[in-house]
Backbone atoms as SQL, in Angstrom:
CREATE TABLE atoms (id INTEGER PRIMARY KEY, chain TEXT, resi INTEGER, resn TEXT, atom TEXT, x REAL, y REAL, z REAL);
INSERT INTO atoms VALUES
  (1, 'A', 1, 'UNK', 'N', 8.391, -0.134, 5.907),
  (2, 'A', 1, 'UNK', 'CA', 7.150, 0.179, 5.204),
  (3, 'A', 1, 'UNK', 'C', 7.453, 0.561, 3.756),
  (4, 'A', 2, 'UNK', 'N', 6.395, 0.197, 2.990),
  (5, 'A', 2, 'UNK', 'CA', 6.563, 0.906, 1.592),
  (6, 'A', 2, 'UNK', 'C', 6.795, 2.361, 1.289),
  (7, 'A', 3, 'UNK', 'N', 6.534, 2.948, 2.070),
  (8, 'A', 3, 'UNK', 'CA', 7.010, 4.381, 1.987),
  (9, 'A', 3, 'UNK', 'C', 8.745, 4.626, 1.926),
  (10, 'A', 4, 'UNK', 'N', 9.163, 4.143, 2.639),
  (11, 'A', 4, 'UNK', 'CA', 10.636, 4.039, 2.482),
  (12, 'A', 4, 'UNK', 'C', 11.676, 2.850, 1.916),
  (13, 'A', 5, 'UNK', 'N', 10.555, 2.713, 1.621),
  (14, 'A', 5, 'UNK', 'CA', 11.372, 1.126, 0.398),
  (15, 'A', 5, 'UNK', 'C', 11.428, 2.322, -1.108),
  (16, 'A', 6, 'UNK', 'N', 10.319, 2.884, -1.174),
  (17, 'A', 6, 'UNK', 'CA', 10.030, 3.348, -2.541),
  (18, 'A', 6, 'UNK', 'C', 10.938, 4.716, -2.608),
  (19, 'A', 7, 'UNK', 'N', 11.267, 5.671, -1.662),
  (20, 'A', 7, 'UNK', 'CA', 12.091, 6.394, -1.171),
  (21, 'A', 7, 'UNK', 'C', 13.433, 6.152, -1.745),
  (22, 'A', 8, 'UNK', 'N', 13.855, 4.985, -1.081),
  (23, 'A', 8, 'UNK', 'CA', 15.016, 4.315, -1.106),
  (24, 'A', 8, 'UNK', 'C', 15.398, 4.265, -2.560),
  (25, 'A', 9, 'UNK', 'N', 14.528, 3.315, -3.122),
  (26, 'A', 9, 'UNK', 'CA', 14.430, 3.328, -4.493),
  (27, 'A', 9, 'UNK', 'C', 14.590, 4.121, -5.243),
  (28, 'A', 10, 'UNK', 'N', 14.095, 5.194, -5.195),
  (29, 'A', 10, 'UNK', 'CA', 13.651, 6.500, -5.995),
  (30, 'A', 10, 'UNK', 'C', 15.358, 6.805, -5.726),
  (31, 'A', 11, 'UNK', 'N', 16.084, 7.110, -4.846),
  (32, 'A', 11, 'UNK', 'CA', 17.256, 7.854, -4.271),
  (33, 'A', 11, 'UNK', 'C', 18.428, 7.282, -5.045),
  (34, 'A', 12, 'UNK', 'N', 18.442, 5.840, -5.159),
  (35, 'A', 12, 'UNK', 'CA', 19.752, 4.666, -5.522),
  (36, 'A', 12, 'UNK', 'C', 18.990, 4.657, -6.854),
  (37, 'A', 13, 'UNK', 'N', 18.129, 4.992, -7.816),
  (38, 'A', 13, 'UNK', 'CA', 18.192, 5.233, -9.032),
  (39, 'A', 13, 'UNK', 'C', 18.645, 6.454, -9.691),
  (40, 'A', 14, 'UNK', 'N', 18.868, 7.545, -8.700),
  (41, 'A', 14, 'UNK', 'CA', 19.388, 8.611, -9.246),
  (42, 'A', 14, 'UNK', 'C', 18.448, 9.316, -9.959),
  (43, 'A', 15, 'UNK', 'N', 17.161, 8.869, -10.665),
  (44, 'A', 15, 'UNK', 'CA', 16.950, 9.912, -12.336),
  (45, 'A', 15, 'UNK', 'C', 15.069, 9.881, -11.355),
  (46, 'A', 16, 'UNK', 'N', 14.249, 10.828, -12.086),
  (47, 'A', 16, 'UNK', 'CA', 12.982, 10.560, -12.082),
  (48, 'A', 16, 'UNK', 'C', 12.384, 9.384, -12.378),
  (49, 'A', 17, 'UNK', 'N', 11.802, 8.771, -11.903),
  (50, 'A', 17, 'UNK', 'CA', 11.377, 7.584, -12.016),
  (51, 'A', 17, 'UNK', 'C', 9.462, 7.183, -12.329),
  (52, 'A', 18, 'UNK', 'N', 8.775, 6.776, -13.117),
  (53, 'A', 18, 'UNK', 'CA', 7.325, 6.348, -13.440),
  (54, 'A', 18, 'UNK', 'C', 7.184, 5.371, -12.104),
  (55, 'A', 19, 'UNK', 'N', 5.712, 5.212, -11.236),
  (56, 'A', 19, 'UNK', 'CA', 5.556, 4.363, -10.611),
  (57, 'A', 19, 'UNK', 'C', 5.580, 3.043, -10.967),
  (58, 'A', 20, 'UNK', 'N', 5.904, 2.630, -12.433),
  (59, 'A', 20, 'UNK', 'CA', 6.353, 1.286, -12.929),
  (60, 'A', 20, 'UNK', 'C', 7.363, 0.732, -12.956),
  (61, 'A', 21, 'UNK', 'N', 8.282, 2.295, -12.761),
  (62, 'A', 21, 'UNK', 'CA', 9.599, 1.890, -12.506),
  (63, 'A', 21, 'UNK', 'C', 9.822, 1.281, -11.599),
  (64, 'A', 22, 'UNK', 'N', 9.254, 2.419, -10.636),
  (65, 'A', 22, 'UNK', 'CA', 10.003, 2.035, -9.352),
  (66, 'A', 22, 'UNK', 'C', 9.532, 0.923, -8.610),
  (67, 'A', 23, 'UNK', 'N', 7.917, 0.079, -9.500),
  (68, 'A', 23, 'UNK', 'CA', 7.704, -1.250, -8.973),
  (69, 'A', 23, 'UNK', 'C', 8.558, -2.066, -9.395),
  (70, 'A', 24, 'UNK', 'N', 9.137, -1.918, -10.647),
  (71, 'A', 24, 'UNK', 'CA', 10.000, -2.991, -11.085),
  (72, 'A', 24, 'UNK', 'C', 10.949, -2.934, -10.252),
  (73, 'A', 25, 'UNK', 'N', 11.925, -1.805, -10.058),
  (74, 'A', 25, 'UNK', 'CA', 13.287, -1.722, -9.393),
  (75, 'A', 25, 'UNK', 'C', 12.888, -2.326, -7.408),
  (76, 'A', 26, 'UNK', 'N', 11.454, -1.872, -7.209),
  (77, 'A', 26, 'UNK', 'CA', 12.032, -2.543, -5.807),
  (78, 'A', 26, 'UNK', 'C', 11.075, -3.745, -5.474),
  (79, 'A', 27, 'UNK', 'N', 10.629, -4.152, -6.711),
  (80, 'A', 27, 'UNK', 'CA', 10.107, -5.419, -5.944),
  (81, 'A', 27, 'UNK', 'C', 8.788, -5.217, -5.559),
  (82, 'A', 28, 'UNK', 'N', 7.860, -4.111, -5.627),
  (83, 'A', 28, 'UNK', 'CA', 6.847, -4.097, -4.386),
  (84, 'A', 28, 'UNK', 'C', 5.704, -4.049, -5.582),
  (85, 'A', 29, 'UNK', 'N', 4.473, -4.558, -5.425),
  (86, 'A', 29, 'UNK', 'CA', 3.411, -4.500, -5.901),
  (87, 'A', 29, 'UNK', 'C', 2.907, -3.159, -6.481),
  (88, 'A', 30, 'UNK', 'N', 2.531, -2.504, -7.490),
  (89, 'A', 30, 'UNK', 'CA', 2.495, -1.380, -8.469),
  (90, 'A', 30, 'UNK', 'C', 1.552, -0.776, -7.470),
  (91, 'A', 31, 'UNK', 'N', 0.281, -1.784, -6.993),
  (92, 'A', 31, 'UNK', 'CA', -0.577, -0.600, -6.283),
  (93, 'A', 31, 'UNK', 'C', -0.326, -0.083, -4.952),
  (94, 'A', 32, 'UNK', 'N', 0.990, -0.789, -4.477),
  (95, 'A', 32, 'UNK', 'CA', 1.168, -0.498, -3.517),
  (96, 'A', 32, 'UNK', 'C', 2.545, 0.652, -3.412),
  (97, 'A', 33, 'UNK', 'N', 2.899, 0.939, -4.410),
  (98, 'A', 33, 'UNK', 'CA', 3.804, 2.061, -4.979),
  (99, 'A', 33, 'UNK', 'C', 2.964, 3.348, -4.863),
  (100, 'A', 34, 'UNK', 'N', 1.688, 2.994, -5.740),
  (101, 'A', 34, 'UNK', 'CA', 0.736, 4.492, -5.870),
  (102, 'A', 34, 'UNK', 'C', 0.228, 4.501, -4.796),
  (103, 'A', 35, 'UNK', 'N', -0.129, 4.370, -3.907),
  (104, 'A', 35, 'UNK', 'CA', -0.562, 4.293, -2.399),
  (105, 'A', 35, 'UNK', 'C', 0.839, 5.263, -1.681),
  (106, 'A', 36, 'UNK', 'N', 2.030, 4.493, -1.637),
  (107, 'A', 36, 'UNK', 'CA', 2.933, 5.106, -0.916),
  (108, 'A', 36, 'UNK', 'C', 3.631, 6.458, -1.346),
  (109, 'A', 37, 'UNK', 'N', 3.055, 6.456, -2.833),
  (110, 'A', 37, 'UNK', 'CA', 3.701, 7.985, -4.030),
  (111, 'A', 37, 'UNK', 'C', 2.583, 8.923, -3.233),
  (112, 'A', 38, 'UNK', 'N', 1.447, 8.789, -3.154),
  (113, 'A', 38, 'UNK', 'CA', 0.237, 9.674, -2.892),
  (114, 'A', 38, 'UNK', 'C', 0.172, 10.106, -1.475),
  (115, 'A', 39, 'UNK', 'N', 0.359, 9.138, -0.790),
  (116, 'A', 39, 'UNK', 'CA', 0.930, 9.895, 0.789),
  (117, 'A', 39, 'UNK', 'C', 2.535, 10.557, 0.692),
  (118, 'A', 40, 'UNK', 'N', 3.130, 10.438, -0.359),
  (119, 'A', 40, 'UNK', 'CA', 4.767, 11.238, -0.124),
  (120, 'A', 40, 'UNK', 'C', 4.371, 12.339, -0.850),
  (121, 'A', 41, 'UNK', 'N', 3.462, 12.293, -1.892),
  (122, 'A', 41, 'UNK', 'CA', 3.084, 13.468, -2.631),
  (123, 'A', 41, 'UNK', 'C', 2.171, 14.534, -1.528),
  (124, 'A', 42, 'UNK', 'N', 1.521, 13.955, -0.937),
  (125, 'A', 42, 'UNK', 'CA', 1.020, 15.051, 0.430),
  (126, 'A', 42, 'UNK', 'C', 1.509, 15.459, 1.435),
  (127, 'A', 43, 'UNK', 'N', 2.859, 14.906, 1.216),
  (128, 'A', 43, 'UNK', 'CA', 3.445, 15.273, 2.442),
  (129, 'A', 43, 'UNK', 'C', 4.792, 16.046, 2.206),
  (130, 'A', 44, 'UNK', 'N', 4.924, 16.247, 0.812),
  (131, 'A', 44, 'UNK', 'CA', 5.871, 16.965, -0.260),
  (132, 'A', 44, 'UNK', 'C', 6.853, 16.507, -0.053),
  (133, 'A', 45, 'UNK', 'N', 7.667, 15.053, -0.064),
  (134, 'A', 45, 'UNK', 'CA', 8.960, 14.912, 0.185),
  (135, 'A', 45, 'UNK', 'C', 9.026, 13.758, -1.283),
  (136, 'A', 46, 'UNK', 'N', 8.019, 14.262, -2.057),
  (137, 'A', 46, 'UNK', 'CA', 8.489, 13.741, -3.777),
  (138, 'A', 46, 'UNK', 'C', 7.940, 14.884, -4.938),
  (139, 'A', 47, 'UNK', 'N', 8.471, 15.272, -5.709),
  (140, 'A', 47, 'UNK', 'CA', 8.172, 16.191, -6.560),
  (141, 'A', 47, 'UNK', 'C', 8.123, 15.928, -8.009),
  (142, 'A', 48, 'UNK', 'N', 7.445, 16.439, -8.850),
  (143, 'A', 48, 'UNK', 'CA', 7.547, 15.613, -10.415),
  (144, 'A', 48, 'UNK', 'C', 8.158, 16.612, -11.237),
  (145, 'A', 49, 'UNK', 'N', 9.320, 16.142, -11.932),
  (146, 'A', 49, 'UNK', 'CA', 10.153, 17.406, -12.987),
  (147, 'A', 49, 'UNK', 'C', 9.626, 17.403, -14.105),
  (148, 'A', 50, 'UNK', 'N', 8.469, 16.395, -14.404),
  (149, 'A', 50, 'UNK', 'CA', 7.719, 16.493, -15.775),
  (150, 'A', 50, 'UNK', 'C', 6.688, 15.163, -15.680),
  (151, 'A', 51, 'UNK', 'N', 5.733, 15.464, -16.222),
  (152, 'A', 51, 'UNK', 'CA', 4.719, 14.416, -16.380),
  (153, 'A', 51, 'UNK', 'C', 4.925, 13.356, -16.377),
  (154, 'A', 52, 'UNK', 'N', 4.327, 12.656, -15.257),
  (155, 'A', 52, 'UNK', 'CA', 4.243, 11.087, -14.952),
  (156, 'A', 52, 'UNK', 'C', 5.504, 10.573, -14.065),
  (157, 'A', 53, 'UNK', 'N', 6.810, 11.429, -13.891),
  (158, 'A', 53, 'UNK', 'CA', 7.559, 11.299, -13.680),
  (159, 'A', 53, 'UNK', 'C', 7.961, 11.741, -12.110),
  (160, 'A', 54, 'UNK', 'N', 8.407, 11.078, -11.245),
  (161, 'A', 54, 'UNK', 'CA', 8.779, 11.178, -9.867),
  (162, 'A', 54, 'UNK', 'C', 10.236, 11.296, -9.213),
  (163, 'A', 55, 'UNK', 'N', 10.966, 12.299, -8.585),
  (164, 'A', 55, 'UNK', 'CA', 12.070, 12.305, -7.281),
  (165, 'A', 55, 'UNK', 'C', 11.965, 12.666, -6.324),
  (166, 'A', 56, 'UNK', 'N', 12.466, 12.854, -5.220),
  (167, 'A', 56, 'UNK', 'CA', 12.699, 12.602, -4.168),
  (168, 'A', 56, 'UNK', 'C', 12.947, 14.395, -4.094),
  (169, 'A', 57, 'UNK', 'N', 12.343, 15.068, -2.882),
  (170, 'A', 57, 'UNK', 'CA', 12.693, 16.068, -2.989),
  (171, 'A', 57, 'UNK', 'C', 13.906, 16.673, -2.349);
């Protein structure tokens, strides 16, 4: 599932990542990034170290 594609992603880039990034780096459709950021963001296993910006908690 996209939830752990984007995970994945987020982890093997190492740095905070924009949801544009991380469409570019894994391939997956942008709206389907913010879909899978917004259920990891409610479920707190992604955190933002500064505006706009996303890791893995």
């Amino acid at each position: 599932m996209s939830l752990e594609k984007v995970l994945e992603t987020m982890r093997s880039e190492g740095k905070p990542m924009k949801a544009g990034e991380i469409s570019d780096a894994s391939g997956l459709d942008k709206k389907e990034v913010d879909k899978a950021m917004k259920i990891l963001k409610k479920e707190e296993k992604i955190v933002s170290p500064k505006f706009c910006y996303w890791e893995p908690k």
